[in-house]
C-alpha positions as CSV (number, residue, x, y, z in Angstrom):
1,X,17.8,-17.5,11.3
2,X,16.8,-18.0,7.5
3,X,14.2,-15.8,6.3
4,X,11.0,-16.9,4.3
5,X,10.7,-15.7,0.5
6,X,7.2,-16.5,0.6
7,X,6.9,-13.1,2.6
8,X,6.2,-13.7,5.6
9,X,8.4,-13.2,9.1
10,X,9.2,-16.0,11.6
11,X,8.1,-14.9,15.2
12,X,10.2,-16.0,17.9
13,X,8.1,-19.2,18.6
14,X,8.3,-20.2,14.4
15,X,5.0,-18.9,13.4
16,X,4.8,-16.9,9.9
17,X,3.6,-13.3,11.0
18,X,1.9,-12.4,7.7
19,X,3.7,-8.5,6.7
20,X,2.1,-5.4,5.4
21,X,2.6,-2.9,2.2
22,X,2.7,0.5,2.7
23,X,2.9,2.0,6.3
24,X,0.9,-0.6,8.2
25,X,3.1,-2.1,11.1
26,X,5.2,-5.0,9.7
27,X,5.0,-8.2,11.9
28,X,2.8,-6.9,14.5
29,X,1.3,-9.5,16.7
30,X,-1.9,-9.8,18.1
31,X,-1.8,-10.6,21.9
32,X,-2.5,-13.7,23.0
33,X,-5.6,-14.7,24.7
34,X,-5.9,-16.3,27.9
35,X,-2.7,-16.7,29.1
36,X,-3.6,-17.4,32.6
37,X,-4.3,-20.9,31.4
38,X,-0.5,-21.7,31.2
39,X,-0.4,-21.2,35.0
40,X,-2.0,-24.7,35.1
41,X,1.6,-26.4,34.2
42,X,2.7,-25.7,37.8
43,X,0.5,-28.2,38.6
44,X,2.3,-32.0,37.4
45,X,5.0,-29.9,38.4
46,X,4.4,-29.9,41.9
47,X,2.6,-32.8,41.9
48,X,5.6,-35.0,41.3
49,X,8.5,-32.3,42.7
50,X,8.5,-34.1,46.1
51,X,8.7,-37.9,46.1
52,X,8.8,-38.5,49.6
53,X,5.2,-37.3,49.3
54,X,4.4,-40.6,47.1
55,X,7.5,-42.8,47.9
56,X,5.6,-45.6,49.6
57,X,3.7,-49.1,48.4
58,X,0.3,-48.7,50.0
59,X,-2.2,-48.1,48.3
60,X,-1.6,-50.3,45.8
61,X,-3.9,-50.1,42.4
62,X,-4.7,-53.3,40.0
63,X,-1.1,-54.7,41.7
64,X,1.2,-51.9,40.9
65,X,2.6,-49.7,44.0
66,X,1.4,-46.5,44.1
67,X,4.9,-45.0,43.5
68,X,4.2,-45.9,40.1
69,X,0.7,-45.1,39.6
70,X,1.1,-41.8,41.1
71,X,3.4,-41.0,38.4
72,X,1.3,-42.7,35.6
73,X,-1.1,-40.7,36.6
74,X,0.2,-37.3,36.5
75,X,1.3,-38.0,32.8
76,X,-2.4,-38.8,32.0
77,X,-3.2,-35.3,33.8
78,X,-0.5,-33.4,32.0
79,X,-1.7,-34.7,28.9
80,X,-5.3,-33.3,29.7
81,X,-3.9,-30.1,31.0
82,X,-1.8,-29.9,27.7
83,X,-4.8,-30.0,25.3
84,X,-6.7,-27.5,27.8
85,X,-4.2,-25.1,27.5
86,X,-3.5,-25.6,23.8
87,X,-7.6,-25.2,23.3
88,X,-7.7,-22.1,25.1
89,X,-4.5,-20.2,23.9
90,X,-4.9,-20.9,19.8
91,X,-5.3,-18.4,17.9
92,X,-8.2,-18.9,15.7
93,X,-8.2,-18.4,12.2
């Protein structure tokens, strides 16, 4: 892994952990908050890990079998879940 001149440390996930002079702790992290959120990705998960659950045509919605919209669906929802997660884990400056 390269290092940064600008003086800064790369963390494991690639953020710059800003370092300290003197006898402060050098690239000491703050913990994060709410990491409970990122429990919420077992939900597409699951929702798409059996597909004998949703392997059928009926119901169908706007003419597409609900195979497909089922899975449509659960990208929408993972996108959601995605920004929720993101919202409630960053670190604010």
């Amino acid at each position: 892994m390269a290092h940064d001149a600008a003086g800064g440390e790369r963390s494991g996930r690639g953020e710059t952990v800003a370092t300290t002079t003197g006898g402060g702790r050098r690239g000491h992290h703050a913990p994060e908050r709410n990491t409970a959120l990122y429990w919420l990705f077992l939900l597409p998960f699951f929702g798409t890990f059996l597909p004998w659950i949703y392997n059928s045509r009926d119901p169908e919605f706007i003419g597409l079998p609900f195979f497909y919209w089922y899975q449509l669906l659960w990208v929408l929802l993972t996108v959601i879940i995605t920004v929720l997660v993101y919202r409630g884990t960053r670190r604010r400056a």
